[in-house]
N, C-alpha and C positions, 0 to 999 in steps of 0.2 A: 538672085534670080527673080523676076519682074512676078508677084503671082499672078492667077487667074482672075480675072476682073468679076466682079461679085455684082449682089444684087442694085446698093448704091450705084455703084459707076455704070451697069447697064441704064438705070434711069437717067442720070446724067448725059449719058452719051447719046440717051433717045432722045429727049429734051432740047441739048445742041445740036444735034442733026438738023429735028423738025422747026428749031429756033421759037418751040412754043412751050409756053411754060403749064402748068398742071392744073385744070381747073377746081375751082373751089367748093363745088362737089366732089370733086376725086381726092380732095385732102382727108389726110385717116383723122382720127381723133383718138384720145384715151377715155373711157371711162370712168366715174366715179368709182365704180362699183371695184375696176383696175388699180386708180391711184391708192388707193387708201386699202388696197387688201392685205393681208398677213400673210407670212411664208406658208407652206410653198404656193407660189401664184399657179392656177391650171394654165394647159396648155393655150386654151382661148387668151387667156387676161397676156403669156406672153408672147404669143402671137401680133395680139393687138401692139405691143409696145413695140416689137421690131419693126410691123409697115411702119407707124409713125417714125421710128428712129432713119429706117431706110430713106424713106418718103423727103423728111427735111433734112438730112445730110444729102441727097440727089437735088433738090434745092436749094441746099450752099454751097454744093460743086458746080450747077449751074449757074448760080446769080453772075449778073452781068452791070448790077447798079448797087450803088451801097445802101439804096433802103430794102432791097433783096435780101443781102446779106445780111443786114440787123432782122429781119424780117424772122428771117431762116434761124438765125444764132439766139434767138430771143424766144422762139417755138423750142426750141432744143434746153435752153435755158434751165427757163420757167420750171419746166418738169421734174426738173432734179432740185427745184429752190421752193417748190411753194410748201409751206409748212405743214398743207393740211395733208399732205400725200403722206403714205407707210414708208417706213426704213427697208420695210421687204420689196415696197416698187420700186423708190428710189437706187437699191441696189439694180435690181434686173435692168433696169432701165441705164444705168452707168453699165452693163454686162452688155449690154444691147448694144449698147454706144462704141465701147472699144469694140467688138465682134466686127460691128461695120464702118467706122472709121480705121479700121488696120490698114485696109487695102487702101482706102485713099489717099493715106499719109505712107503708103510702101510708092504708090506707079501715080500720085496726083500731081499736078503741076503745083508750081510753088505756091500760088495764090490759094489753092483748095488746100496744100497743106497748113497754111498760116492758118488761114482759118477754122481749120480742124482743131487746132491746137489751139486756139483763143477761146473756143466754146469747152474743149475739154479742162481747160484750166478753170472753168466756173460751175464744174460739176460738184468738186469739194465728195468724191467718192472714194475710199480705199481699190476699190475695180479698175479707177485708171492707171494709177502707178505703174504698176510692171510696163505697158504699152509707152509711158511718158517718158520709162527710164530708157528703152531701148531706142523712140527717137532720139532722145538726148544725143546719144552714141552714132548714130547711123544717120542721123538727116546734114546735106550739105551746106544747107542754109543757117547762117547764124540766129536771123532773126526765130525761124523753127525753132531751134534749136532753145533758144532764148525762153518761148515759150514752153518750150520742155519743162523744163527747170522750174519755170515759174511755176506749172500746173504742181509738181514735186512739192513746191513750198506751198500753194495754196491748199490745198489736200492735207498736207500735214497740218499746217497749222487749225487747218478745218478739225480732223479729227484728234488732235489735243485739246480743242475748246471740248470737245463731246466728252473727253476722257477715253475715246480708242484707242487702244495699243497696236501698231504697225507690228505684224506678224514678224520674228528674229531674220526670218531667213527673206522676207522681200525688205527689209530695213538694209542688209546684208546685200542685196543686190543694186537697191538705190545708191549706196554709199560708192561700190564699186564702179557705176555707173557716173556717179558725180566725180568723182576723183580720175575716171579717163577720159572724161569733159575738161575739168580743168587743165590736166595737163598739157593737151590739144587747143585749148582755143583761142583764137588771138581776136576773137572780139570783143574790147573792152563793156561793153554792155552784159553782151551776153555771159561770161566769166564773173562779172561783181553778183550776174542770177545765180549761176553757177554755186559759187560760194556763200550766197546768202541761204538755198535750199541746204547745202552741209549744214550750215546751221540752226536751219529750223528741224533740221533731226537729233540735235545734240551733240553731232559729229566733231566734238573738240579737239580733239587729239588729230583727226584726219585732215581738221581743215587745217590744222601745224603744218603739217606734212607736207600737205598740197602746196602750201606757201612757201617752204622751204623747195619743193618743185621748183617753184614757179623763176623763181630766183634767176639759173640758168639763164632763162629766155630774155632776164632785163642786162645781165652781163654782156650777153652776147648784142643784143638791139638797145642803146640807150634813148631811140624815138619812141619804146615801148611807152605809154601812162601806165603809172602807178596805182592809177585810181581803182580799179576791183580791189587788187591785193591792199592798198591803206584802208578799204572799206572791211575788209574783210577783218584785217586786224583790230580795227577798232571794235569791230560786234567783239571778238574774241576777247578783248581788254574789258568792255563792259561786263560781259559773261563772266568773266575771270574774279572780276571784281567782286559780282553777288553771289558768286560762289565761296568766294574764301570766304567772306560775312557768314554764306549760311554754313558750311562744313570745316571751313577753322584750315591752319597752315599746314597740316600735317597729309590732309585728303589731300590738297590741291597743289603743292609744294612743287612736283615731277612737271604738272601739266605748265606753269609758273614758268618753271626753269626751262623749259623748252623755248617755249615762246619767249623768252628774254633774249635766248641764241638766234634765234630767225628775227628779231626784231633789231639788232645790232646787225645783222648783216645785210638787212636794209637800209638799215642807216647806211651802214661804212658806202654800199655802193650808190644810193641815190647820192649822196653828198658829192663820191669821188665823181659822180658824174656832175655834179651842178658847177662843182671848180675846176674841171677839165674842158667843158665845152667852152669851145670861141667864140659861136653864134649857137642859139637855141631861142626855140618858138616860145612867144612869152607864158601863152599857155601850159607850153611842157616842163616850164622854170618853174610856173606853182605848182603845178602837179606835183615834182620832182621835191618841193619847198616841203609840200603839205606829207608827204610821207618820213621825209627827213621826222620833222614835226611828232604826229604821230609815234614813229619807233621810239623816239626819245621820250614821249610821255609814258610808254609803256616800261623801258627800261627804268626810267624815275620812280614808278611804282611797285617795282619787280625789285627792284634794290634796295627800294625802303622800305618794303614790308619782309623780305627774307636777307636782306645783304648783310653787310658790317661797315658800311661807312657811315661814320657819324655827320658829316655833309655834304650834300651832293648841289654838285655844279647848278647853276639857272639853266633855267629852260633853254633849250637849243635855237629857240625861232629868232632873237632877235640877233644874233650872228650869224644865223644863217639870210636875213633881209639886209646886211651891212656888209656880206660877203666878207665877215673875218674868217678866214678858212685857218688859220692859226688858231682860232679859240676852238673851230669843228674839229680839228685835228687831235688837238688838247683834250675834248670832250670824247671823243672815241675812243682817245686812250684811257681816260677814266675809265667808261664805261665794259673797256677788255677786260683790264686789270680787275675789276669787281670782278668778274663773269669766271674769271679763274680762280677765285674764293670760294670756300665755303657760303651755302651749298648748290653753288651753281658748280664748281669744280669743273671746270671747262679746260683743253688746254687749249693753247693757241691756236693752233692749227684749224681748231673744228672754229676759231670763230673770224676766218678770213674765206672770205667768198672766194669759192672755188678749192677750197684749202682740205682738209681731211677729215670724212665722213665722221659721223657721229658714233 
């Protein structure tokens, strides 16, 4: 249900009526005395930071030309990035922020939503998350959407530099939030964000998951690209990598074998799709190539650091560029038969797409 339009969009919608924009004495400012104060700010100091926050988001709901818009997103910026500001303003002022970008990003049209999102992604505040996870979910637009996620990853990765701990229970809400994003979205852009913010929260085991999701959707559409989900497994192959190094085969052994199953089942279907099709777009040949590719280098490293074969097959690429579907055939079969050894202990069934749950 649409809410009640607030103090932003009444300015906005005064602004376009009269088609004038806000004179330059009527623009708020913040304070020294504001930026750099200590918790708790009095009511004056945040007073002061909502007209400003009102003020130029009713100014980038307006703008009507793109030095407008940098104008507005650069006033909004600034305030949350300049170093000599408090952690207690810079807080209020991200509170400030989501308070009254809610409503423009619930009832704005697309272009005030994009742009709401593009300035909240450069706040790097714990305060936006909850509001970034819910558009994630609820906005129609990819692109929005996109930037969702993004703001999700920028944030995070902002407060791991600082050494912030994301509260259990909104890390718990994020996750949930990415995870019914990805299994929704078919825009390849927007889904590679998707799954790159699961992994800037650590989310290992979930982005497995989501990629075993995701599966279905390329069975059923073989026009789909590969490209987020081979991105996504390659972050998790790297991860995977400096984690055995740092915590040895015993911690990481489960997470390992998992991702060996989803990565075979990749394979088997990008392949049976690159030797079935009669005509395919050259683009969606490499695409289709480079995931082949990938599963196979992760299965190579999955096998030789926990398997039992004493040799494993060459790399999959260059039969896959000579179209020997006899050697990919051969190589898939290797690569089962490991999968149902110790300690991957797999049976058959769980490792043919479509075939019986885990």
């Amino acid at each position: 249900m649409p809410r009640v339009l607030t103090g932003v969009w009444l300015i906005a919608l005064a602004c376009w009526a009269t088609g004038l924009a806000a004179p330059v004495s009527a623009q708020p400012t913040i304070s020294q005395d504001t930026a750099t104060a200590s918790a708790p700010l009095s009511p004056g100091q945040s007073e002061q930071i909502d007209q400003f926050v009102v003020f130029w988001l009713g100014e980038l709901a307006n703008a009507q030309l793109t030095d407008d818009v940098r104008r507005a997103r650069n006033q909004i910026v600034t305030q949350v990035t300049l170093p000599q500001t408090s952690e207690a303003f810079r807080d209020a002022f991200a509170g400030s922020f989501v308070k009254n970008a809610d409503p423009l990003l619930v009832n704005g049209p697309l272009v005030v939503r994009l742009n709401t999102m593009i300035v909240m992604s450069q706040t790097r505040r714990l305060g936006v998350l909850d509001l970034a996870g819910r558009v994630l979910v609820d906005d129609e637009n990819p692109a929005v959407r996109y930037w969702a996620a993004r703001t999700i990853e920028q944030v995070v990765v902002a407060l791991q530099a600082e050494n912030q701990q994301i509260p259990n229970e909104l890390r718990r809400d994020l996750l949930q939030a990415l995870q019914v994003a990805a299994a929704g979205e078919k825009a390849p852009t927007t889904l590679a964000q998707v799954f790159s913010a699961m992994a800037s929260l650590g989310a290992i085991n979930e982005l497995i998951q989501s990629l075993d999701g995701r599966l279905a959707a390329h069975v059923d559409d073989p026009s789909l690209l590969f490209l987020p989900e081979r991105r996504a497994m390659e972050q998790l192959y790297i991860e995977l990598v400096r984690q055995l190094a740092a915590q040895g085969q015993v911690a990481m052994e489960p997470t390992i074998v998992e991702l060996s199953r989803v990565a075979l089942l990749y394979l088997t279907v990008a392949s049976t799709q690159l030797a079935e099709a009669a005509e395919m777009d050259a683009d969606l040949v490499q695409d289709k190539r480079r995931m082949v590719e990938q599963a196979d280098l992760v299965l190579r490293w999955a096998v030789n650091e926990l398997g039992q074969a004493g040799v494993l097959p060459p790399p999959i690429a260059n039969a896959v560029r000579i179209q020997d579907w006899g050697a990919i055939v051969g190589q898939l079969g290797f690569w089962q038969r490991e999968l149902t050894l110790s300690p991957f202990d797999f049976r058959e069934a769980q490792l043919s797409p479509g075939g019986e749950a885990e």
